[in-house]
Backbone bond lengths (Angstrom), bond angles and torsions (degrees), N, CA, C in turn:
res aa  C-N    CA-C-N  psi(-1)  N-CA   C-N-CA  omega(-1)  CA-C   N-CA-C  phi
1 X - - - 1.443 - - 1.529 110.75 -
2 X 1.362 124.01 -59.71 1.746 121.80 157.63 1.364 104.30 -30.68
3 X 1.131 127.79 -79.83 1.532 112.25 -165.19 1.286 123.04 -51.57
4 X 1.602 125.06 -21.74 1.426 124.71 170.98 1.365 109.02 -73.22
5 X 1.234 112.90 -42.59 1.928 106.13 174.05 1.472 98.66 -58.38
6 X 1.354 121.41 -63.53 1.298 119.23 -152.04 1.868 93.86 -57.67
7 X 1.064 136.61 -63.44 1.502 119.23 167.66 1.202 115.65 -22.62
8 X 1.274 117.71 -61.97 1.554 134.19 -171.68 1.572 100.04 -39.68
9 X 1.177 95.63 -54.40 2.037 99.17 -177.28 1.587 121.30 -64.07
10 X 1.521 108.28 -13.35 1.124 95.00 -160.75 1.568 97.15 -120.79
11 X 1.389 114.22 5.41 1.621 114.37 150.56 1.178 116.92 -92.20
12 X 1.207 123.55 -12.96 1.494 133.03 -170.91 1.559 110.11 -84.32
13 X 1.336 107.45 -32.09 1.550 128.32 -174.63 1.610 101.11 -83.65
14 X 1.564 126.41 -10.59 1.419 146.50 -156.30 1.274 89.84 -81.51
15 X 1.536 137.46 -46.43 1.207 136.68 -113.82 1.132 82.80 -130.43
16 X 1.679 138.70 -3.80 1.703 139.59 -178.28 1.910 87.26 -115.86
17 X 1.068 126.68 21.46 1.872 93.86 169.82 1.377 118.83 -93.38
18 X 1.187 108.68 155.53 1.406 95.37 -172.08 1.252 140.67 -72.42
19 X 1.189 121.53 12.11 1.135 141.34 174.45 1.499 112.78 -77.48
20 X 1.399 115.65 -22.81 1.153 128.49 170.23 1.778 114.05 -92.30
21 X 0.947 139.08 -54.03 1.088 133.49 147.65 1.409 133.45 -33.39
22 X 1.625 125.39 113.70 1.668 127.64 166.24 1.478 95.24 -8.24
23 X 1.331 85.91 130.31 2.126 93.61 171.40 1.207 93.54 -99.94
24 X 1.481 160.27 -4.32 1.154 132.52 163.94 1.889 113.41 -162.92
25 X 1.389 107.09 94.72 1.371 129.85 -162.64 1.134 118.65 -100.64
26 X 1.405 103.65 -0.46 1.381 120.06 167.52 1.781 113.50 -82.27
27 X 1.132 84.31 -34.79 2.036 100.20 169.40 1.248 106.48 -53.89
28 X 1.333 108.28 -93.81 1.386 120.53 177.09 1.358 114.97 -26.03
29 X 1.288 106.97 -71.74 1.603 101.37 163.53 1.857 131.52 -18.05
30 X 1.360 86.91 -63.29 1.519 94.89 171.30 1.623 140.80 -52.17
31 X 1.750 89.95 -41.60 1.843 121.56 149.56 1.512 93.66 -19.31
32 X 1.566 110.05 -92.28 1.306 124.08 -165.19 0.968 117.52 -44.99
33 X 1.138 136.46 -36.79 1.435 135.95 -173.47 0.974 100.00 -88.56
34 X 1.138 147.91 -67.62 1.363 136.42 -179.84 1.369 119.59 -40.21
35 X 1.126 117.83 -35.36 1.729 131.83 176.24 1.619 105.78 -49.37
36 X 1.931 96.28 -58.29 1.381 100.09 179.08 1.568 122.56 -60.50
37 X 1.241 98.19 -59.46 1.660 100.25 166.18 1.440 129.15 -28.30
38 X 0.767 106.60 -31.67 2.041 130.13 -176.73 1.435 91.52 -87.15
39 X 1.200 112.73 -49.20 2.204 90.05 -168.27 1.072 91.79 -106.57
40 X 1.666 159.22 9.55 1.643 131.32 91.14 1.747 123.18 -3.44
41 X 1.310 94.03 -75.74 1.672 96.02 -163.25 1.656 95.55 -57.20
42 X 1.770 115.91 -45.59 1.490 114.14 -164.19 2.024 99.05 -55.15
43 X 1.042 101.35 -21.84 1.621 89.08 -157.27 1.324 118.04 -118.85
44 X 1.598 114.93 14.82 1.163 161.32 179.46 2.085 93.90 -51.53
45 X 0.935 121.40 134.67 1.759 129.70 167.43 1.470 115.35 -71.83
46 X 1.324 96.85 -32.96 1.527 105.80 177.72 1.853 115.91 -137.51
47 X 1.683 109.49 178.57 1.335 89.53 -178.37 1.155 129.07 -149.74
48 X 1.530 86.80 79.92 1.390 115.20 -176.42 1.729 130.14 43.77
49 X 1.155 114.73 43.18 1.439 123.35 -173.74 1.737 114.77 66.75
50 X 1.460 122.14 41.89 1.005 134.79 -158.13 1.669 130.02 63.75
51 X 1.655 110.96 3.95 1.249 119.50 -158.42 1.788 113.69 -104.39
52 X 1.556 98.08 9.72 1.557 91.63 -173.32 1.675 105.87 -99.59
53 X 1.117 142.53 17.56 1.506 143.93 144.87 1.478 109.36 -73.56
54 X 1.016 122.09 -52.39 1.507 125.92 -170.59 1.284 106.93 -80.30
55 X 1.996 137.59 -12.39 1.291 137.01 172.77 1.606 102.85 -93.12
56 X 0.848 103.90 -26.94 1.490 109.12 174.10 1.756 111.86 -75.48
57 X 1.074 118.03 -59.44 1.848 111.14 151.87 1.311 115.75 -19.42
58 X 1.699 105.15 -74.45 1.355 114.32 -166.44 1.761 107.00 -51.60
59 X 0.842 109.00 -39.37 1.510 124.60 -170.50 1.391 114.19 -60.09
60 X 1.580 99.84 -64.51 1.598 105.73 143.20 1.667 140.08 0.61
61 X 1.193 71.29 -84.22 1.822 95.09 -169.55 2.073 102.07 -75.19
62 X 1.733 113.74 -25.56 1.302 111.17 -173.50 2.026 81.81 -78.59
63 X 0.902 143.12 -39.65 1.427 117.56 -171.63 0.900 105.62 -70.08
64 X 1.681 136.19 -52.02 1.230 151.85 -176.57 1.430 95.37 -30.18
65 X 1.168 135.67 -68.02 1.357 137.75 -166.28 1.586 107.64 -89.59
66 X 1.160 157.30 -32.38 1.262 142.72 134.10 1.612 125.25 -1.73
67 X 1.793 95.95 -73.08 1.482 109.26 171.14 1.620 106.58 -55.69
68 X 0.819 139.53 -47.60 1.698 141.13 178.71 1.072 107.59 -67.63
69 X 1.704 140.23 -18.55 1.292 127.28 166.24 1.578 115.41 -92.85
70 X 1.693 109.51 2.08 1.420 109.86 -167.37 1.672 110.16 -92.99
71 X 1.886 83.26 -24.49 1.566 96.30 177.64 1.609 125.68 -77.76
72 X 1.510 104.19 -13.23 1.471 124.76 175.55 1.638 113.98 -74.11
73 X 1.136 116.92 1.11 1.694 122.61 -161.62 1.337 99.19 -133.62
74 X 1.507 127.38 -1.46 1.807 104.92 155.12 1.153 102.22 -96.07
């Protein structure tokens, strides 16, 4: 009976390696937020002490290159 649990644990533990799990969700994550941030700044009343064209660039170009590093990892 131990040895059937102890199997039991160690297929069960199969299904947590990381290879199976998003390798990097912190990215993606960031995607989103940045996405949001951008139609914030776009929809913003005011603009930001002249600085919301040029955060919106930056913002830009930080997804822009995210997505191009996400595509480098399949």
């Amino acid at each position: 009976m131990r040895s059937a649990l102890l199997g039991l644990g160690i297929v069960g533990s199969l299904a947590f390696t990381p290879a199976r799990l998003e390798p990097h969700p912190h990215i993606r994550s960031a995607v989103a937020e940045l996405e949001a941030a951008r139609n914030e700044l776009k929809t913003a009343a005011h603009d930001f002490g002249g600085h919301r064209v040029e955060a919106m660039r930056a913002v830009d170009a930080a997804i822009k290159q995210l997505k191009i590093a996400q595509q480098y990892d399949k």
